[in-house]
KOLTOR-436686 format. One record per residue (C-alpha): residue number from 1; x, y negated, z negated. Coordinates in steps of 0.05 Angstrom, whole numbers, plus 32768, in hexadecimal, padded with zeros to 4 digits. Example, Ala and Ser with C-alpha at 12.3 -4.5 7.8 and 13.67 -1.06 7.14 Angstrom:
REM residues 2
R,num,x,y,z
R,1,80F6,805A,7F64;
R,2,8111,8015,7F71;
//
This chain:
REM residues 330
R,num,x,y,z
R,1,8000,8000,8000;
R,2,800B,7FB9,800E;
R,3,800A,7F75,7FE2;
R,4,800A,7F2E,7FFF;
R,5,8028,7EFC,7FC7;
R,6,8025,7EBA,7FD7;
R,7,8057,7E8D,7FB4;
R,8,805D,7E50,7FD5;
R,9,8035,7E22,7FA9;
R,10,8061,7DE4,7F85;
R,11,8042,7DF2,7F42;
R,12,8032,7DAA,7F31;
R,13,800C,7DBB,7EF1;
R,14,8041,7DDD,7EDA;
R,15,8077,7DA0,7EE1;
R,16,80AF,7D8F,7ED3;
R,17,80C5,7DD4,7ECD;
R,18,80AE,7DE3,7F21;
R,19,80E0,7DAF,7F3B;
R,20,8112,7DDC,7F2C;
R,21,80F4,7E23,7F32;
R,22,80C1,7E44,7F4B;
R,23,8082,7E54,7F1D;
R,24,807D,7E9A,7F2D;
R,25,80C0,7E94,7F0B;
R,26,80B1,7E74,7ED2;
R,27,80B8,7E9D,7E8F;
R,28,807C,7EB7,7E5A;
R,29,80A6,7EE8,7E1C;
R,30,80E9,7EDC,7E40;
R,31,80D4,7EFB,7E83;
R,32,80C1,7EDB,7EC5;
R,33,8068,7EDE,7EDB;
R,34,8085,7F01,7F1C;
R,35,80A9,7F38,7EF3;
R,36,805F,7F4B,7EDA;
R,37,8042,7F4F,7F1D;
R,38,806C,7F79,7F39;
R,39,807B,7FA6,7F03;
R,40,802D,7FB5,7F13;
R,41,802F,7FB5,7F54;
R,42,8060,7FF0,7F54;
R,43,803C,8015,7F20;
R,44,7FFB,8010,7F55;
R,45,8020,8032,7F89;
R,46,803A,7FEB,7FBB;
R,47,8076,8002,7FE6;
R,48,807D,7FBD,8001;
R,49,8067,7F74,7FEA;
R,50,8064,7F37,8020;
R,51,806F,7F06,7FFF;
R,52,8054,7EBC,8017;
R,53,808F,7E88,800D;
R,54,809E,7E3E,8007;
R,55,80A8,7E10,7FC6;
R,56,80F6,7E24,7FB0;
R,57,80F7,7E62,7FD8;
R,58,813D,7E81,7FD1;
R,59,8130,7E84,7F90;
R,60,80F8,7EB7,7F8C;
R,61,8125,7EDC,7FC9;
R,62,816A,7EDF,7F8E;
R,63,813C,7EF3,7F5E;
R,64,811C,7F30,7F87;
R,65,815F,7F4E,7F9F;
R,66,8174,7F46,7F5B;
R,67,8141,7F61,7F2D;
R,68,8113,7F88,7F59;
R,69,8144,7F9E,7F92;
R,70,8117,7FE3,7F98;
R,71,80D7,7FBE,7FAD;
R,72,80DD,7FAF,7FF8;
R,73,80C8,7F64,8009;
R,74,80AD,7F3F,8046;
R,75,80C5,7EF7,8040;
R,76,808D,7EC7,806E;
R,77,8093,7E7E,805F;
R,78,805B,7E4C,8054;
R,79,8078,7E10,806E;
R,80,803D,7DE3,805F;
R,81,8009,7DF0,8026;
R,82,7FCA,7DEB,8048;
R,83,7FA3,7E23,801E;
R,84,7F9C,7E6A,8007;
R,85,7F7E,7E80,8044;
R,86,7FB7,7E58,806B;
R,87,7FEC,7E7E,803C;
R,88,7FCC,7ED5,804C;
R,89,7FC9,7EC1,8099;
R,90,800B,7EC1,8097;
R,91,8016,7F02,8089;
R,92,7FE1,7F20,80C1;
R,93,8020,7F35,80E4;
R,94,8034,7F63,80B4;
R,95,7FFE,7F87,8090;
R,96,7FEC,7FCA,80A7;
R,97,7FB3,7FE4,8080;
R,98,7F8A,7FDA,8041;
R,99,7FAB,7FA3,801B;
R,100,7FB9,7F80,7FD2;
R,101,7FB8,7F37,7FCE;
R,102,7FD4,7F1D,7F8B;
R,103,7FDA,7ECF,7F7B;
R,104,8012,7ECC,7F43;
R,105,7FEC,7E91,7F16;
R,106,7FD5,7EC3,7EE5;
R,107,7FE1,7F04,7EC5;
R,108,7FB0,7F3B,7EC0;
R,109,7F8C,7F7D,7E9C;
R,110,7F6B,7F9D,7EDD;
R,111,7F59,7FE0,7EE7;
R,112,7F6E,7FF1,7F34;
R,113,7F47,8035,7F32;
R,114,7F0C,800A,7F40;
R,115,7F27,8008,7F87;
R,116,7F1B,8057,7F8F;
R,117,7EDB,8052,7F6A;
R,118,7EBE,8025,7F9B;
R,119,7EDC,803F,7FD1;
R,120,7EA2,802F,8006;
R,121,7EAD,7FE0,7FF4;
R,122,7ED8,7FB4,8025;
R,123,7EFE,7F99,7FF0;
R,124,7F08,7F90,7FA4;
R,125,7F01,7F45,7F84;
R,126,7F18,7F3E,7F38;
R,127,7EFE,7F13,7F10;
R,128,7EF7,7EF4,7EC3;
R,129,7EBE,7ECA,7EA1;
R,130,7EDC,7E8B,7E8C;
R,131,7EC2,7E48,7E6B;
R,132,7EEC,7E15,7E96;
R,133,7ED3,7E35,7ECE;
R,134,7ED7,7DF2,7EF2;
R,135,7F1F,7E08,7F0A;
R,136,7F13,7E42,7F2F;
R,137,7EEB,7E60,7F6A;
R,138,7EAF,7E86,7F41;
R,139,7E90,7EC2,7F5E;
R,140,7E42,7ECB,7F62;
R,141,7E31,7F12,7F63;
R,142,7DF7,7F42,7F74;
R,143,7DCE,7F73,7F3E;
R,144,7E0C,7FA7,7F53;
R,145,7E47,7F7F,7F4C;
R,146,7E4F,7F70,7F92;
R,147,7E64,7F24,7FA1;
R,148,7E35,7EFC,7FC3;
R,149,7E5B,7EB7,7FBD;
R,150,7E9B,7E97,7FAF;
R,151,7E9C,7E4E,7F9B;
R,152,7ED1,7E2E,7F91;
R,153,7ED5,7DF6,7F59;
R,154,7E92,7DF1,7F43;
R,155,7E74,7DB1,7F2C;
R,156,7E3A,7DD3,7F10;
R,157,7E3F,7E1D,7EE7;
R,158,7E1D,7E45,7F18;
R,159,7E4B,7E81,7EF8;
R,160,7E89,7E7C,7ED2;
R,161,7EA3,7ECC,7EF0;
R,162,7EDD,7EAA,7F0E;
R,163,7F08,7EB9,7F46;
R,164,7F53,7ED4,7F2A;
R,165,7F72,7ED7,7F70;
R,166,7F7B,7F28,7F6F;
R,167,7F5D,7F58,7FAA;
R,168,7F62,7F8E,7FC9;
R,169,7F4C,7F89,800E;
R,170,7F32,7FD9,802F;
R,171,7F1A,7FAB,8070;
R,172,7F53,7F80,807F;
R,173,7F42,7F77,80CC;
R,174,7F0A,7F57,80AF;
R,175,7F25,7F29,807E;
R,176,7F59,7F11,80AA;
R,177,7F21,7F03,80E6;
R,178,7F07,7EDB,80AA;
R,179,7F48,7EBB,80A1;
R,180,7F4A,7EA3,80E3;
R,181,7F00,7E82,80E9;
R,182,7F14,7E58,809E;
R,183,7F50,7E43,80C1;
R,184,7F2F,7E33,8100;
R,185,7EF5,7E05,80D5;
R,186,7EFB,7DC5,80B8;
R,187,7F21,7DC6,8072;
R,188,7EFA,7DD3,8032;
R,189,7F08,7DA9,8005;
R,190,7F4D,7D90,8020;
R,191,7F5D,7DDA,8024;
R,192,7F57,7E25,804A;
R,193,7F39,7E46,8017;
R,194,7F47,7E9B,8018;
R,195,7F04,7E9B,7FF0;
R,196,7EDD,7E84,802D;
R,197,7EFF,7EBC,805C;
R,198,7EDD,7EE5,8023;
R,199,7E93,7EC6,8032;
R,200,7EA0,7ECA,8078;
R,201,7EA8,7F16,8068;
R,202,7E6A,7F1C,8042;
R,203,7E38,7EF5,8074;
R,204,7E54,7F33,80A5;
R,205,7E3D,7F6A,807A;
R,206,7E77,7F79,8053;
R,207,7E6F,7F89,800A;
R,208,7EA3,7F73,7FDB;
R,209,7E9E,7F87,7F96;
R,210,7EA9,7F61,7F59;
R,211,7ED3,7F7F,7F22;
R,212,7EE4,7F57,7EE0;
R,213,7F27,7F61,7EC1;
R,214,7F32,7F74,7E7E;
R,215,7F66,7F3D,7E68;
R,216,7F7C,7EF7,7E9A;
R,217,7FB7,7ED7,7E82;
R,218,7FBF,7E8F,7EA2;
R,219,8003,7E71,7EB0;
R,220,7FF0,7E34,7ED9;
R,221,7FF3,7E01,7EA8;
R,222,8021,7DF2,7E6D;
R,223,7FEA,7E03,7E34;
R,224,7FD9,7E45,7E5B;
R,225,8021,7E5E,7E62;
R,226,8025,7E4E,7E1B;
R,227,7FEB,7E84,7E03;
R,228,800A,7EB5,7E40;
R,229,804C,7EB2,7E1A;
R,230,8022,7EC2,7DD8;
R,231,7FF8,7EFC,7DF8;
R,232,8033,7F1E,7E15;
R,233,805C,7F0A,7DD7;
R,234,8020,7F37,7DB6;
R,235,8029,7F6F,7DE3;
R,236,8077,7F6E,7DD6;
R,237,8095,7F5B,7E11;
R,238,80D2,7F29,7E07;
R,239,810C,7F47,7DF1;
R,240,8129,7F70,7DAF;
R,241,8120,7F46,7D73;
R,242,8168,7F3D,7D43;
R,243,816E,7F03,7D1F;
R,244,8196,7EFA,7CDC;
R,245,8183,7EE6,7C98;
R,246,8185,7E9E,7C9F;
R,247,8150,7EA1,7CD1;
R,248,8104,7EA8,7CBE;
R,249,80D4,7EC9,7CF1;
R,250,808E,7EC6,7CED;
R,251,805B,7EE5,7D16;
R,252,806F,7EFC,7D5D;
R,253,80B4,7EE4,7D80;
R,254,80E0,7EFC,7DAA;
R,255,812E,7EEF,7DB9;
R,256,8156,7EF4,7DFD;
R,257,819A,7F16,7E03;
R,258,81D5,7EEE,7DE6;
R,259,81A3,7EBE,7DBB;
R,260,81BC,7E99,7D79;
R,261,8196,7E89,7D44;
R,262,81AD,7E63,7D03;
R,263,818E,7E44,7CD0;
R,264,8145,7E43,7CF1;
R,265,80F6,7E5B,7CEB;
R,266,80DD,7E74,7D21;
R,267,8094,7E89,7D31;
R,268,8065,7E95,7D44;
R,269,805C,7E9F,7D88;
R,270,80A6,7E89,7D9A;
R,271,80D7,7EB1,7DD7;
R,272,811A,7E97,7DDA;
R,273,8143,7EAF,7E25;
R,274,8186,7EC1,7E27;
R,275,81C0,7EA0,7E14;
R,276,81A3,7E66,7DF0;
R,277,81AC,7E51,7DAB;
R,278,8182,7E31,7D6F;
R,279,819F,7E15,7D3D;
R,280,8183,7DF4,7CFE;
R,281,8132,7DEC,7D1C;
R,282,80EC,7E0A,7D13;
R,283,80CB,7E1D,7D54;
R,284,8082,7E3F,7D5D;
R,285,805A,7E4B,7D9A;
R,286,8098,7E3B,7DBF;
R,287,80C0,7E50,7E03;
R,288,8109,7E3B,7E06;
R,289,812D,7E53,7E3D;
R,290,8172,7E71,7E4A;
R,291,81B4,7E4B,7E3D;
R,292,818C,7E15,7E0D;
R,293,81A1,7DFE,7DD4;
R,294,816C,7DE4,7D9D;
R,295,818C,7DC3,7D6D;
R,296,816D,7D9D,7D28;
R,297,8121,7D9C,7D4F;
R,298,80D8,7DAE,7D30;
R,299,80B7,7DBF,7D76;
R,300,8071,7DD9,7D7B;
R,301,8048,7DED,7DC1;
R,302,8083,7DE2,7DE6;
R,303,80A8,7DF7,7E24;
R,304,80EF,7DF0,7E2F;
R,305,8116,7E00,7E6E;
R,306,815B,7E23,7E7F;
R,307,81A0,7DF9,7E6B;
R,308,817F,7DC7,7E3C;
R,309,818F,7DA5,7E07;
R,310,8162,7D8D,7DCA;
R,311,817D,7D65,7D89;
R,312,814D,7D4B,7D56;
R,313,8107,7D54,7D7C;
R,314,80D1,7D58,7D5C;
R,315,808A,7D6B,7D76;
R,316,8072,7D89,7DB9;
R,317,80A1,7D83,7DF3;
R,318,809C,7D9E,7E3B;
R,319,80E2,7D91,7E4E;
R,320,8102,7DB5,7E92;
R,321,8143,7DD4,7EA8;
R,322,8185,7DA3,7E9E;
R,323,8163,7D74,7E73;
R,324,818A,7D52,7E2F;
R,325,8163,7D2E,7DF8;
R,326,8190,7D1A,7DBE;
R,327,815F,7CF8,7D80;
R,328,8192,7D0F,7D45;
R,329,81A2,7CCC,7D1F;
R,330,81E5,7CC6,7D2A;
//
């Protein structure tokens, strides 16, 4: 089996730490959202992901040869952002059969042997009953649990089931005939939505069911990647926790290879990456990245890049890669 992964979005929510790295990059309990998906994707049986390109591309290619080098990838770039549907035409070429489409904003509890259970549906739509469902594409459904609409950004809560941007497509000629009309129609929005290749496949007969995930774990904003950290934090990814007796841990943390810690509280909710060191500060609900050192701070809710530096902060900072604050009286 197949999976298309886009990638190419800029991540502006998720500034300043997407000007220098891609978001499916970014890190929740010490390990980047892609490393997730694809860990998944393997265990479901994918032999080869093509994967849809842009924003800080080489970067997502190094990281691929060097941590998954046994999952083959298609590289197709997206050189402007015009829309999901814009981003899976691009990968027509390629796909040969019954696909997976995966959108790496989010993390996700979903039972895949609902795609052999309802094996006489076209295709496979996850989704999640949320409050701000303002954000997303939300999915109207049938008695059966077979999608009747898809819209996207809802002014009004005609259904809050929405939209987690994972499919699995059986009728692919079909979706990608779909593809084509959205593309060839004035934009939606400002943008070619996948979703509406979806209704075009519905007002032709096909049936797509709707199956609702177990657990969706955000990462496209800073508050979100903050409670993905936690939940995966939770579920013990992150690292081998070893801290000495000057340090005090509460609730659930985690600590990267080649991490000090003196003199500090940490917890909860707190992963440290490799190679950084704090010193002398109380962190909780907290990502600091590798080669950072935290010196003399009280942080809370915050998120701190690779090579920083941080002296005397206090408070909630979202501070990105190569960045120096110095508040220590001197």
């Amino acid at each position: 089996m197949q999976a298309i992964i886009p990638l190419a979005g800029k991540g502006t929510r998720v500034r300043p730490h997407t000007h220098s790295r891609p978001k499916p990059l970014l890190r929740v309990a010490n390990r980047p959202v892609l490393s997730y998906v694809v860990e998944q994707l393997r265990a479901e049986g994918v032999e080869e992901m093509i994967a849809i390109t842009g924003h800080l591309a080489p970067q997502i290619e190094a990281y691929m040869a060097d941590e998954h080098p046994e999952m083959p990838v298609r590289y197709v770039e997206q050189v402007s952002q015009r829309g999901t549907a814009d981003a899976i035409a691009l990968a027509e070429p390629y796909v040969n059969g019954p696909v997976l489409i995966v959108f790496v904003d989010t993390l996700f509890d979903a039972d895949f042997g609902v795609i052999q259970r309802e094996s006489d549906a076209a295709g496979i739509i996850w989704a999640k009953e949320v409050e701000d469902y303002q954000r997303f594409g939300v999915v109207l459904t049938d008695e059966s649990g077979y999608m009747e609409r898809i819209i996207e950004k809802p002014s009004e809560p005609v259904s809050k089931l929405a939209n987690i941007g994972l499919y699995y497509i059986r009728d692919y000629e079909l979706l990608f005939e779909g593809v084509r009309h959205v593309l060839s129609q004035d934009p939606n929005l400002g943008e070619y939505f996948l979703t509406d290749a979806f209704q075009y496949m519905i007002d032709r007969g096909a049936r797509l069911y709707t199956a609702e995930v177990g657990g969706w774990f955000d990462c496209g904003k800073p508050e979100t990647v903050l409670d993905t950290n936690r939940v995966m934090l939770e579920r013990g990814h992150g690292g081998d926790l070893s801290a000495p007796d000057s340090v005090t841990i509460e609730g659930d943390v985690a600590l990267g290879e080649d991490v000090v810690i003196v003199d500090s509280r940490l917890g909860p909710n707190v992963s440290v990456a490799g190679g950084s060191t704090v010193r002398g500060s109380k962190l909780a609900d907290t990502i600091v990245g590798a080669s950072s050192t935290i010196e003399a701070c009280d942080l809370s809710s915050s998120i701190i890049g690779d090579h920083v530096t941080l002296r005397g902060v206090k408070g909630s900072v979202n501070v990105g890669d190569h960045s120096e604050i110095d508040a220590l009286e001197r």
